[in-house]
TILUMMAR-896945 format. One record per residue (C-alpha): x, y, z; residue number from 1. Coordinates in pm, 1 decimal, decimal comma, m for minus. Layout:
// residues N
X/Y/Z/NUM
...
END
This chain:
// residues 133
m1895,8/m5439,2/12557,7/1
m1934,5/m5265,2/12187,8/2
m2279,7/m5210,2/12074,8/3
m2204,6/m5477,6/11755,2/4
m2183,2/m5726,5/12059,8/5
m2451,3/m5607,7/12297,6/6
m2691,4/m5658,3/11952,9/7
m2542,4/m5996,8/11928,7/8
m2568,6/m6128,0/12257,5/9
m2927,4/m5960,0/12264,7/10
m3004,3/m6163,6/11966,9/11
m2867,8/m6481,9/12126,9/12
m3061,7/m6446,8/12415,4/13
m3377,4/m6457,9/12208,1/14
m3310,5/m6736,9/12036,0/15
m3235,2/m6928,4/12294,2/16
m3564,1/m6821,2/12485,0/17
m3762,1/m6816,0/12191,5/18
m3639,1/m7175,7/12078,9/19
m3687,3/m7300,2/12459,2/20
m4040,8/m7170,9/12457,9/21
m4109,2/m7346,6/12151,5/22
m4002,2/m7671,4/12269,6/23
m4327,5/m7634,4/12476,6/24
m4535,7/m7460,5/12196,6/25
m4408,8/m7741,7/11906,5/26
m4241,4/m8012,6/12086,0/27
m4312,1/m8227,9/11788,0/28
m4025,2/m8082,3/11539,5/29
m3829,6/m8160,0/11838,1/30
m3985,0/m8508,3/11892,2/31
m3827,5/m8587,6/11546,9/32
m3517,4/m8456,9/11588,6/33
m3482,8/m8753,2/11833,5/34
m3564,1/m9023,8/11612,1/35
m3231,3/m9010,6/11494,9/36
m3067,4/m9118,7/11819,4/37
m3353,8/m9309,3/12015,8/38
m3470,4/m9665,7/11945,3/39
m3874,7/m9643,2/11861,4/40
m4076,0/m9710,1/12186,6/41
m3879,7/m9454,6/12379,2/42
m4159,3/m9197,4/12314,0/43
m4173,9/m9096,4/12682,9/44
m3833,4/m9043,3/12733,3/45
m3804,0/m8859,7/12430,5/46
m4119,6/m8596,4/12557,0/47
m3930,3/m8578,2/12891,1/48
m3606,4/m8471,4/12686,7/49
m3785,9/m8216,6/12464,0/50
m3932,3/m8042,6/12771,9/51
m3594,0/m8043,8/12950,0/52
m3458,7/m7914,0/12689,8/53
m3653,2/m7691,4/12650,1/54
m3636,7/m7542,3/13046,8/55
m3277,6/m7560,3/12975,9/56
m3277,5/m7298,2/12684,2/57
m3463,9/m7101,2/12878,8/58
m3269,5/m7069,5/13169,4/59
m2964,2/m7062,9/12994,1/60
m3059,2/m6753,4/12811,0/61
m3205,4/m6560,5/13116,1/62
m2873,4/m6611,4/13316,8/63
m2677,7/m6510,2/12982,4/64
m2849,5/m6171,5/13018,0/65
m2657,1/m6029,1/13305,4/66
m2329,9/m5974,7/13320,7/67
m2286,3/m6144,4/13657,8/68
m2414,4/m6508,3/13569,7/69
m2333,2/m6448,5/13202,4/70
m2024,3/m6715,0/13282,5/71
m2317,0/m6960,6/13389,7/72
m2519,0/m6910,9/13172,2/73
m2297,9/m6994,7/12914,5/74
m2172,0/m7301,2/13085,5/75
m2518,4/m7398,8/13043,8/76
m2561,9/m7324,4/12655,7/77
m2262,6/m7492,8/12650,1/78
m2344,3/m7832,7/12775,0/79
m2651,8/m7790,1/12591,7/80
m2487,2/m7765,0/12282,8/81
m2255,0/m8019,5/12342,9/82
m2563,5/m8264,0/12471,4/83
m2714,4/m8221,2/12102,0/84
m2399,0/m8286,8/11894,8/85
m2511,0/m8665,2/11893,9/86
m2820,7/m8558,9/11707,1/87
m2703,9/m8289,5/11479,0/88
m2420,7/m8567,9/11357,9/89
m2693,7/m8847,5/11301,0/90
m2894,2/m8659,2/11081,2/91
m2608,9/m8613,6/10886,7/92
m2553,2/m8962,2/10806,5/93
m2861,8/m9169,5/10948,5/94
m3189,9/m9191,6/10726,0/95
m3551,8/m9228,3/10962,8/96
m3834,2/m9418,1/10787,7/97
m4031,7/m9125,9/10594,6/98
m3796,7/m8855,3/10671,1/99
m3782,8/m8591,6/10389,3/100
m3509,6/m8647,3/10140,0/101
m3378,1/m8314,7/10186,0/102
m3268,0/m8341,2/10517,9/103
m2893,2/m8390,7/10447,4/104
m2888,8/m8127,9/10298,5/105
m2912,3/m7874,3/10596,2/106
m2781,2/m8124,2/10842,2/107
m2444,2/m8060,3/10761,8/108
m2455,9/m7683,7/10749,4/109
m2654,6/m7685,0/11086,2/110
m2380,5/m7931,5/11250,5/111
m2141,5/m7686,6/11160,2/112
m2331,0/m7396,3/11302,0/113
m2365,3/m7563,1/11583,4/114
m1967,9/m7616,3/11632,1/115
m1978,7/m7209,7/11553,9/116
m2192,4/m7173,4/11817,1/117
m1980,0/m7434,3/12083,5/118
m1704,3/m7172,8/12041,3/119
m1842,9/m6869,4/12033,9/120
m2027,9/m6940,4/12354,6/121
m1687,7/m7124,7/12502,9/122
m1578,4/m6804,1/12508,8/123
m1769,8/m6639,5/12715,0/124
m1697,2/m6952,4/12970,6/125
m1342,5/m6779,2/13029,8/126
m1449,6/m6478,5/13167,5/127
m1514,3/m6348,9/13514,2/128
m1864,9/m6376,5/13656,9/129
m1889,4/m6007,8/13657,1/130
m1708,4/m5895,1/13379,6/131
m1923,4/m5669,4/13206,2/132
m1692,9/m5580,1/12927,7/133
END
């Protein structure tokens, strides 16, 4: 692996860590994010998804760090990803009581991020377990 990508993928594994650990630190930007695709009075299950979520991230991004469960770890970003689509297209075109205005306007370049990201890491779902380069 080049150094360009080790930075990368050491970057990526932070986010994901550091976005998993604040799923338990702020769960209630997350909490909002699900008013988009819950009916109100689902406030438990949408707690319950925020903190598996969250566990998710993290575990995801530990098992990306070494080479030899990099494959599962990236299965499990993947379905991650893939679990939130639903939620990164309703913001784009659903509008929540009291939501700010603005929101549109980086729902559509986070959706596509977020297909950047679907690929990037479906790449990494091709490779050997212990592949290191």
């Amino acid at each position: 692996m080049k150094s360009g990508q080790k930075v990368l993928l050491g970057v990526f594994v932070f986010l994901f860590i550091a976005g998993g650990v604040n799923h338990f630190i702020a769960p209630g930007f997350y909490l909002k994010l699900l008013d988009y695709i819950l009916p109100a009075g689902n406030e438990e299950l949408a707690k319950q998804l925020v903190m598996v979520s969250g566990v998710t991230e993290i575990l995801a991004g530990l098992l990306f760090i070494l080479p030899q469960t990099r494959r599962w770890g990236a299965i499990f970003i993947l379905l991650h990803l893939l679990a939130f689509v639903p939620v990164h297209v309703a913001m784009c075109f659903v509008r929540v009581p009291g939501e700010d205005p603005n929101v549109a306007y980086f729902a559509w370049p986070r959706l596509i991020v977020q297909f950047m990201l679907i690929y990037w890491i479906a790449l990494f779902t091709q490779k050997p377990l212990n592949q290191t380069k």
